[in-house]
ZADO-1210 file (C-alpha; in nm, 4 decimals, padded with zeros to 6 digits):
<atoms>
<atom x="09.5092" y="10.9984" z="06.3662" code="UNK" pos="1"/>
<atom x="09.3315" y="10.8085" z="06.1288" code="UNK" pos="2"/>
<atom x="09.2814" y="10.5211" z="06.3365" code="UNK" pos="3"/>
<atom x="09.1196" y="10.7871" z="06.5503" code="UNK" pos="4"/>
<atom x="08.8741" y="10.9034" z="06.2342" code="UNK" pos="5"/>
<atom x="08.8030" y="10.5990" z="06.1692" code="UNK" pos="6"/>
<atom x="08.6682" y="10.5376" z="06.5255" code="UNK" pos="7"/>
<atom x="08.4728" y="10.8466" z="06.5400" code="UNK" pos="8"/>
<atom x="08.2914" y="10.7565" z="06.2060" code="UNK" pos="9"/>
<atom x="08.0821" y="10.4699" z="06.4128" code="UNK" pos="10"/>
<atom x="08.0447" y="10.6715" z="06.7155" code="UNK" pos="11"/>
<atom x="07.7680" y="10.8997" z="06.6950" code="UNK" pos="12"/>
<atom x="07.8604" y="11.0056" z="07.1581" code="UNK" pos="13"/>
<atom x="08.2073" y="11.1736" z="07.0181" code="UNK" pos="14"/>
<atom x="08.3596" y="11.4790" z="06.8781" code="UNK" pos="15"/>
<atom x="08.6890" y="11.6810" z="06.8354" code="UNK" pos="16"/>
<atom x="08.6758" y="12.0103" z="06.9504" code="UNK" pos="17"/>
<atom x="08.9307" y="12.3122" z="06.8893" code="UNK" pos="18"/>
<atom x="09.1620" y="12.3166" z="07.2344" code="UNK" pos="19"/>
<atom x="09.1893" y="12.6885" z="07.2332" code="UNK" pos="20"/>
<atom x="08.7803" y="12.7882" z="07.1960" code="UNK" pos="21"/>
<atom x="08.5984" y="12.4870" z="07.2513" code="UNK" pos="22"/>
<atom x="08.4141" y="12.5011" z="06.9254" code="UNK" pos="23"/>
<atom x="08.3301" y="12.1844" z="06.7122" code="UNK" pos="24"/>
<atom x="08.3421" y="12.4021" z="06.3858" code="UNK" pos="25"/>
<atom x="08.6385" y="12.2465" z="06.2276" code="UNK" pos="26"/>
<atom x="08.8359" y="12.1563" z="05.9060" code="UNK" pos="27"/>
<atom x="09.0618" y="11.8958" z="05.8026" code="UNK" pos="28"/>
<atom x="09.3433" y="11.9719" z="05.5602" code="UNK" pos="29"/>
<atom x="09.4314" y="11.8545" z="05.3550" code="UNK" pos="30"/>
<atom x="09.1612" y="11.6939" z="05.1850" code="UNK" pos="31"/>
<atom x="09.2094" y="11.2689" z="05.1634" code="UNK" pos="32"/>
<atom x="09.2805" y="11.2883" z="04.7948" code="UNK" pos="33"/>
<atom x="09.5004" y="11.5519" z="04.8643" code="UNK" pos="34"/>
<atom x="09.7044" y="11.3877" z="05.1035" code="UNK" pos="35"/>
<atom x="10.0696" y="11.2602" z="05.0681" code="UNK" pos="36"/>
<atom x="10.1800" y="10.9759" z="05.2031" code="UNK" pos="37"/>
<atom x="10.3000" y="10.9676" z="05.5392" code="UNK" pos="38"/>
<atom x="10.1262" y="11.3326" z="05.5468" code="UNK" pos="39"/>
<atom x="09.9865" y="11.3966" z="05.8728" code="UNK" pos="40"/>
<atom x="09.6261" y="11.5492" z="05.8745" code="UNK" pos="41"/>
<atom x="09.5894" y="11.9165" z="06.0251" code="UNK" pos="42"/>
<atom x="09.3022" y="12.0163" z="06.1889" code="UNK" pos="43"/>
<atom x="09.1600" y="12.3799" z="06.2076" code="UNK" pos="44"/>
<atom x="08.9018" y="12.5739" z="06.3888" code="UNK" pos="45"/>
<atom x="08.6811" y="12.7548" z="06.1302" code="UNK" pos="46"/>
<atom x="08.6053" y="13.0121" z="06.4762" code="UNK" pos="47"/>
<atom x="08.9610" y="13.1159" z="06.6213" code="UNK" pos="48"/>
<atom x="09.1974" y="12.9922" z="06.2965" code="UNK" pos="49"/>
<atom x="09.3816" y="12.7171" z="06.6082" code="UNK" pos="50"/>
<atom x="09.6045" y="12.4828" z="06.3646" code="UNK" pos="51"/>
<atom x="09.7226" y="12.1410" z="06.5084" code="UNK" pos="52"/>
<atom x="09.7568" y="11.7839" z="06.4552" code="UNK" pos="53"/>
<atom x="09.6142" y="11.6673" z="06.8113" code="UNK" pos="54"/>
<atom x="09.2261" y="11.7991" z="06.8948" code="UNK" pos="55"/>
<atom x="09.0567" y="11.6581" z="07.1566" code="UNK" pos="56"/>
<atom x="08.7537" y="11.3766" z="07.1178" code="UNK" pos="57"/>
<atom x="08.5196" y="11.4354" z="07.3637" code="UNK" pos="58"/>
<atom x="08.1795" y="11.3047" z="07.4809" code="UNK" pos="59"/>
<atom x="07.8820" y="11.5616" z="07.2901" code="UNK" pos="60"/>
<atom x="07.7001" y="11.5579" z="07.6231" code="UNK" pos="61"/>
<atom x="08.0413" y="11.7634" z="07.7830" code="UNK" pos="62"/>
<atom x="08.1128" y="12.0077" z="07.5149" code="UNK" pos="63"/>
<atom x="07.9316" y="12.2939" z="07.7304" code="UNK" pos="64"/>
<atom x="08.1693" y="12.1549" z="08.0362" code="UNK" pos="65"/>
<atom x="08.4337" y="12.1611" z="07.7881" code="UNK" pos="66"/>
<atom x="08.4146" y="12.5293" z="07.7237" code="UNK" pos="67"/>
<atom x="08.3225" y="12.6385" z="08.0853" code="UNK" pos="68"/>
<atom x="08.6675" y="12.4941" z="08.0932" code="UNK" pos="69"/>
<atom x="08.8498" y="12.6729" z="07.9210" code="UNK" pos="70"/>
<atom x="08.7380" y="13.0299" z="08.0303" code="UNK" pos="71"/>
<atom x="08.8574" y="12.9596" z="08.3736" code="UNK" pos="72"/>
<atom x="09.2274" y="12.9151" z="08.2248" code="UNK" pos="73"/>
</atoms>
């Protein structure tokens, strides 16, 4: 997942969005300094409280797309 960070940093097209809502309003825990090694880093949606490891990277263009989505499931 870092290797996926890292990636996103020099892409300014892409962003992870919560699988559940569809909202870009996330958190990563724990912090860098905080984190153990070998630690995976959790992700969490600040608007539905959805906790995971894997969030999708999307284009920013298809985040509406993204959401329409979801509301059919």
């Amino acid at each position: 997942m870092a290797e996926v960070d890292e990636f996103l940093k020099n892409r300014d097209d892409l962003i992870r969005v919560c699988p559940k809502c569809g909202s870009i309003t996330l958190k990563q825990t724990p912090k860098p300094w905080e984190q153990k090694p070998g630690e995976a880093v959790r992700t969490e949606c600040m608007l539905c409280s959805y906790k995971g490891v894997d969030f999708p990277v999307i284009k920013k263009t298809t985040v509406q797309l993204f959401r329409q989505k979801l509301k059919k499931k």
